[in-house]
C-alpha positions in Angstrom: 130.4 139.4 175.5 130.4 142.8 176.8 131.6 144.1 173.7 129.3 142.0 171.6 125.3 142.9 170.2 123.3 140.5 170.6 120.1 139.8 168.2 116.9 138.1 170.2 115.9 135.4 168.4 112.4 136.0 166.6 111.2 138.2 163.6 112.2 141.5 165.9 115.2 143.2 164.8 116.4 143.0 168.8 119.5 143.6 170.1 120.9 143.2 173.5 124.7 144.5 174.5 126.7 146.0 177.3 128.0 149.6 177.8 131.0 149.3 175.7 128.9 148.3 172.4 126.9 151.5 172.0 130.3 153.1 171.9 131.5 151.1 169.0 129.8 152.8 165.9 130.7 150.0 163.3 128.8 147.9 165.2 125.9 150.1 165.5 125.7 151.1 161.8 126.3 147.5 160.9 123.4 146.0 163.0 121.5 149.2 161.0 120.1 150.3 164.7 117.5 152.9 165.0 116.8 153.7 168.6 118.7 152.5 171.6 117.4 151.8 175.2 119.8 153.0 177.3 118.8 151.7 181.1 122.0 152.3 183.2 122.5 154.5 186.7 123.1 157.5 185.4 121.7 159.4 182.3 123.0 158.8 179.2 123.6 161.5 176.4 122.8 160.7 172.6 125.8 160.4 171.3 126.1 163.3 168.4 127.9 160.5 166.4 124.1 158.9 165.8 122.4 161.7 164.4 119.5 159.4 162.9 119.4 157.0 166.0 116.6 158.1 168.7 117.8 157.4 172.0 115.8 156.7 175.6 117.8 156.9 178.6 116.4 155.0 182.1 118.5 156.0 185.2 118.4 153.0 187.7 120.9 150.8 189.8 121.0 147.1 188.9 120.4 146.3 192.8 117.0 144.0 193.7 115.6 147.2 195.8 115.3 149.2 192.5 112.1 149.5 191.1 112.0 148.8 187.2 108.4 147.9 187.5 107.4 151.2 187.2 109.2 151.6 183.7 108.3 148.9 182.0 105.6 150.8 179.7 107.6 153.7 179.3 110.2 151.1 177.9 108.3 148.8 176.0 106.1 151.2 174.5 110.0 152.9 173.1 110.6 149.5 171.6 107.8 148.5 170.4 107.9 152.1 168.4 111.2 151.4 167.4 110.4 148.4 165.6 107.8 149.1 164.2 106.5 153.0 163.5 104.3 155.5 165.3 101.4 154.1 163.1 101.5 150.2 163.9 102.2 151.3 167.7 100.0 153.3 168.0 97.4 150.5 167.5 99.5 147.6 170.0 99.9 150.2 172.6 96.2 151.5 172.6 94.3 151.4 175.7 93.5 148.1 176.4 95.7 146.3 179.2 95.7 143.0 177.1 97.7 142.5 174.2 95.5 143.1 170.8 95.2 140.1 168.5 94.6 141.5 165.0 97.1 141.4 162.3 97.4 144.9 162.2 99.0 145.1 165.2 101.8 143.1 164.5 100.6 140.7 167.0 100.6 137.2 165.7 103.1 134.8 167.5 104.7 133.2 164.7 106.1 131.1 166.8 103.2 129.8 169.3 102.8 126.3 167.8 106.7 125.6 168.4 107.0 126.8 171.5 103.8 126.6 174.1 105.8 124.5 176.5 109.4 125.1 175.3 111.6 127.4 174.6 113.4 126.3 171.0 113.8 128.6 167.7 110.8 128.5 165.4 111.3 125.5 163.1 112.6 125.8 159.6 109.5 123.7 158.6 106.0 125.8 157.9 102.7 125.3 157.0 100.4 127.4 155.2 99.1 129.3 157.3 102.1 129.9 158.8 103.7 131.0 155.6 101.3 133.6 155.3 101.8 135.1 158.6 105.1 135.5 158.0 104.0 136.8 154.2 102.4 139.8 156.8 104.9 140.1 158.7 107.4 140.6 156.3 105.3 143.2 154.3 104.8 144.7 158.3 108.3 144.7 158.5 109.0 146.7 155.0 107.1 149.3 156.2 108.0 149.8 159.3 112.1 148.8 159.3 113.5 149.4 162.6 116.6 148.0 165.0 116.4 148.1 168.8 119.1 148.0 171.0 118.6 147.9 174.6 122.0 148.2 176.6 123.3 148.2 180.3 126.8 148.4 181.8 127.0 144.4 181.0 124.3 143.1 179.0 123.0 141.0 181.8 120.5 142.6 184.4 118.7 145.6 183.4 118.6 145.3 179.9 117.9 141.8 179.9 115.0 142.7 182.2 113.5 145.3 179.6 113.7 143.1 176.7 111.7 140.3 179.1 109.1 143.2 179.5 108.8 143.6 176.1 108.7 139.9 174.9 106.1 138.8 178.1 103.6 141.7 176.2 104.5 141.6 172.8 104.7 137.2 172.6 102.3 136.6 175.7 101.4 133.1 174.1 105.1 132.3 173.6 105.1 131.9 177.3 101.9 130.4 178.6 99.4 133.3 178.3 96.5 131.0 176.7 97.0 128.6 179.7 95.7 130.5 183.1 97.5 128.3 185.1 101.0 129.0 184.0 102.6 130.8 187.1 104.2 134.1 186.5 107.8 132.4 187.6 107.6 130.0 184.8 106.4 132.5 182.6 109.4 134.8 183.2 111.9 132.0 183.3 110.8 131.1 180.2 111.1 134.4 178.5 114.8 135.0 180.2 115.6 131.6 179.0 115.0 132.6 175.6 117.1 135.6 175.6 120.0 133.2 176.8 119.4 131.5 173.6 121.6 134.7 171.7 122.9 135.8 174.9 124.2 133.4 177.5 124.9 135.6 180.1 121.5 137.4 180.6 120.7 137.2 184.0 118.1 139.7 186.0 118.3 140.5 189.6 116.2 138.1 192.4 114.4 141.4 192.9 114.2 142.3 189.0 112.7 138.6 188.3 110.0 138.8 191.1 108.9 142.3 189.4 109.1 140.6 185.9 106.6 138.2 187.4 104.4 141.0 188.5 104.4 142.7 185.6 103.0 139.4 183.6 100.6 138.6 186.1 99.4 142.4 185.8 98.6 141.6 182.1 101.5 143.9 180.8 99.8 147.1 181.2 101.4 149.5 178.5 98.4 152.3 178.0 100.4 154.8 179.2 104.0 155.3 179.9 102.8 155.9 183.3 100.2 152.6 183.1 102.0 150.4 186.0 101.9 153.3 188.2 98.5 154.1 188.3 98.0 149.9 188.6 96.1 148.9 192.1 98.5 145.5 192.0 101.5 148.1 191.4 100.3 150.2 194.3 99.9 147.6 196.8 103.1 146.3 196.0 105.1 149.6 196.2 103.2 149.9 199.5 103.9 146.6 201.3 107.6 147.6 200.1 107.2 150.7 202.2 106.1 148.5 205.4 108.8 146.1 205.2 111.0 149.0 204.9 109.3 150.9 207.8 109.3 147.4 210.4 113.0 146.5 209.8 113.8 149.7 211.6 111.1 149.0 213.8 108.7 152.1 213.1 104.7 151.8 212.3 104.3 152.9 208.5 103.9 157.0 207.7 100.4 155.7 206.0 97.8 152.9 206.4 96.0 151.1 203.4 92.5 149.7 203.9 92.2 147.3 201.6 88.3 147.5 201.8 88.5 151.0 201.2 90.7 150.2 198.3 88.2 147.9 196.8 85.6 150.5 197.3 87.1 152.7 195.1 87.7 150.2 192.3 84.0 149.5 192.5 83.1 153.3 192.1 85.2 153.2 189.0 83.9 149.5 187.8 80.4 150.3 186.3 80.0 146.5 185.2 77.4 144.4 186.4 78.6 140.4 188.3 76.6 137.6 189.6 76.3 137.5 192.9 77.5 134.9 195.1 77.4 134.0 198.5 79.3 135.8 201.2 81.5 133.8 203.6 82.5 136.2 206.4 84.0 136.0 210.0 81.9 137.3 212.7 82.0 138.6 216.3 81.3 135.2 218.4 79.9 137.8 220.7 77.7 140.0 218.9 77.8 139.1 215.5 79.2 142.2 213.9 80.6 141.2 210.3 84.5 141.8 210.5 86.1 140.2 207.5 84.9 138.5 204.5 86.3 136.1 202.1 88.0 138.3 199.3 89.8 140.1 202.9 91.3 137.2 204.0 95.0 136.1 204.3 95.5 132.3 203.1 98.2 130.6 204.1 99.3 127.1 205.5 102.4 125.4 207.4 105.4 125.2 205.5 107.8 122.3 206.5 105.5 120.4 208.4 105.2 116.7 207.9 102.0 116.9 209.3 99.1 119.9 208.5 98.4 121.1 211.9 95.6 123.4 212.5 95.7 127.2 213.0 94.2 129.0 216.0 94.2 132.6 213.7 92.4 134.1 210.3 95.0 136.3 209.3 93.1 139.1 207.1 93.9 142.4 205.2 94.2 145.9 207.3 90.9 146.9 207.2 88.6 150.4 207.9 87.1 149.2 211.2 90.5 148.5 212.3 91.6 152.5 212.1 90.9 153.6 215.3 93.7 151.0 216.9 96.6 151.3 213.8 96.7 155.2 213.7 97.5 155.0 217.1 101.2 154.6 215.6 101.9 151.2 218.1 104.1 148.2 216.4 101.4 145.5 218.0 98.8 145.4 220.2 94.6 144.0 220.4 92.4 144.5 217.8 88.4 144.5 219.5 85.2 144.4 218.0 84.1 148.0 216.3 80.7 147.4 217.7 80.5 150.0 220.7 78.2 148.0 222.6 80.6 144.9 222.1 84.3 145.9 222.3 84.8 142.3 222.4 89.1 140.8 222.2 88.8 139.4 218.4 92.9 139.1 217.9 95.9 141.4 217.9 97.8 142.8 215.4 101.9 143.1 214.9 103.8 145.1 211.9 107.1 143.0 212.2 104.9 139.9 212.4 104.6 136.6 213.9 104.8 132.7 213.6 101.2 131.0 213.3 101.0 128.0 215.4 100.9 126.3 212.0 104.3 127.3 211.2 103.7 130.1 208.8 105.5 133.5 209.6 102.5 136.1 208.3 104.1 140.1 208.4 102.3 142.1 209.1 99.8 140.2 211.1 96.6 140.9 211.3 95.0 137.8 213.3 91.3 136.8 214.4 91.6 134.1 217.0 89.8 131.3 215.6 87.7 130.9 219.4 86.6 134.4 219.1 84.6 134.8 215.5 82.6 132.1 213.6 82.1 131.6 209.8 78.6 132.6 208.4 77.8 132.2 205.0 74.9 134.4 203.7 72.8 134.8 200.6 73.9 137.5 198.1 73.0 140.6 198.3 70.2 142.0 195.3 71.6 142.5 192.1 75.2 140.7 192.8 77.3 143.1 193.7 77.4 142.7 198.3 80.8 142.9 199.4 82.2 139.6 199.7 80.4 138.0 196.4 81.7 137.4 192.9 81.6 141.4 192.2 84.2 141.9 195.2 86.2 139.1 193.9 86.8 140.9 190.8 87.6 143.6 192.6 90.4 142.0 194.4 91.6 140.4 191.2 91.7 143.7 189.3 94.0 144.4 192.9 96.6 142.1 191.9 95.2 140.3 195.2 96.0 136.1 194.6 92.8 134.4 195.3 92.3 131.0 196.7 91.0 127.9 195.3 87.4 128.2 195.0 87.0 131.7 196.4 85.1 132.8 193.6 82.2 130.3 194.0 79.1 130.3 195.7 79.4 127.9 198.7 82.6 128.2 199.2 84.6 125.4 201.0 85.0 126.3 204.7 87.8 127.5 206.2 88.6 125.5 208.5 87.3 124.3 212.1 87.8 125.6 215.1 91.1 126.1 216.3 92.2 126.1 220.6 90.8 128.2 222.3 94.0 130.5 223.5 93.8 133.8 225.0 95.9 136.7 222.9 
């Protein structure tokens, strides 16, 4: 298999193979290939042999700590130029985050009908209107004739991961874009599953897959080469990375993220109006000092209980008011009111962790103890845009941040009662 290319099944001119095929130049001059991805651990030299083949080499290990996130749009945006020219490409890979939808951009899913909830080969069968997409395609295609191969040591990991990249952006409605609630995993199963079609043995990493699912639940961004890099989802992901690499050696983090400072910043950038909504918050029991609200906090439940039992903590996001305690450089400790005429105990805080008394293991844990604050839901703020409304939800959405059930509505469902009252 190894020594085999591979064509992906769809109007693409797609090829997948191992180390050993790039090095066979029957097969490449055969297959009539044009550029070749070359995403291996160490660099790859054109080979002078393919003078007229433009060649991309991506130095990474295939291990589940390697980050291939970060060059997907540097990779897709090589492909999609491969296969199609500088001009057509130039239009798919403008600067919009979604994929376009004109027919100028080579966009139509020709095989969308077929396949919303499967992954088969386009049927043999067409109507009209399909015949005339694939009329534009095919003119598309004379104009801009171009073969992609996209290699690793095996033809199983990497590459197959880069050619998932491509086809979650290029075919987005192949695989369950038009239905919101299609989870990433499926998504991404879906699109690897379709590779397997022409090549069995594709298989990406556990840690390649979960960024695959990132990357589609991003939207694909492919702006820029450097488009995933500059993502807030992308950044808050390379960052938790960072503490789960900092607590398993049991060291505090060499920086802290505030997610409400993060927010802040998005909204200085996002000049677009929202409706308001009303702001669910926890408070100081004590004083009433507004320490978390709705977009900021952690959801969660027991896993492997028969029974749902109760929690005695809101886990939330680090947050500013919190500064003073983290940048101390402790691994846990008590988290108090910021009011100075308070100081209040509202919960405690641990990098490495810790079990909820619902079962759930939360790292790192930021906890308000459910006897200490209350819920208070209050109206809007002028204009829709408080902290805590439908503004800050998009906010956290454009953060990559997963929000619950209902979180975006105005009288939102409560979070739950009060839990026992247990000292910290």
């Amino acid at each position: 298999m190894a020594l085999r290319l591979n064509r992906i099944n769809g109007r693409e001119d797609l090829f997948v193979g191992g180390i050993f095929s790039v090095n066979r130049a029957r097969l490449i001059e055969e297959s009539k290939i044009t550029h070749i991805l070359s995403v291996i651990n160490n660099t790859l030299p054109a080979d002078p042999a393919f003078r007229n083949v433009q060649h991309l080499s991506i130095d990474i290990d295939d291990v589940e700590e390697a980050d291939i996130l970060v060059h997907f749009p540097k990779m897709v945006r090589f492909i999609e130029r491969g296969l199609y020219g500088d001009e057509v490409a130039s239009i798919t890979l403008g600067g919009n985050n979604a994929p376009p939808t004109t027919n100028a951009s080579a966009k139509i899913d020709d095989e969308t009908a077929a396949d919303a909830d499967a992954i088969t080969a386009a049927s043999p069968t067409t109507t009209t209107t399909e015949t005339s997409q694939h009329h534009q395609e095919h003119q598309q295609q004379q104009q801009n004739p171009g073969a992609v191969l996209v290699h690793c040591a095996m033809g199983k990991s990497r590459s197959v991961s880069a050619i998932v990249a491509y086809l979650l952006w290029k075919h987005p409605h192949r695989f369950g874009r038009s239905d919101p609630s299609t989870p990433a995993r499926r998504a991404v199963t879906q699109a690897v599953n379709w590779v397997r079609q022409t090549r069995p043995i594709a298989e990406p990493n556990d840690g390649f897959m979960s960024q695959l699912e990132l990357w589609w639940t991003m939207g694909c961004p492919t702006e820029s080469d450097d488009a995933v890099e500059n993502h807030p989802a992308y950044q808050r992901w390379l960052y938790k990375r960072e503490v789960e690499d900092a607590t398993r050696i049991g060291r505090v983090p060499d920086w802290i993220r505030f997610e409400d400072e993060e927010a802040a910043k998005l909204a200085e950038n996002n000049k677009e109006g929202a409706d308001g909504g009303a702001v669910l918050s926890l408070r100081c029991k004590k004083c009433r000092r507004t320490l978390a609200t709705k977009p900021f906090i952690v959801p969660h439940q027991g896993k492997g209980n028969s029974e749902k039992r109760d929690c005695g903590h809101y886990f939330v996001e680090a947050l500013s008011w919190m500064r003073p305690t983290l940048e101390q450089g402790e691994l846990e400790g008590r988290l108090t009111c910021p009011n100075q005429k308070c100081l209040a105990s509202v919960g405690r805080y641990t990098w490495q962790g810790f079990r909820c008394s619902c079962g759930d293991w939360i790292a790192p844990a930021f906890s308000l103890q459910k006897s200490k604050v209350d819920e208070a839901t209050a109206a809007p703020h002028p204009g829709g845009r408080g902290p805590g409304g439908a503004d800050m939800a998009a906010r956290m959405a454009a953060l990559g941040i997963r929000m619950p059930p209902g979180a975006g509505a105005a009288g939102r469902v409560p979070l739950g009662g009060q839990g026992p009252k247990e000292n910290l």
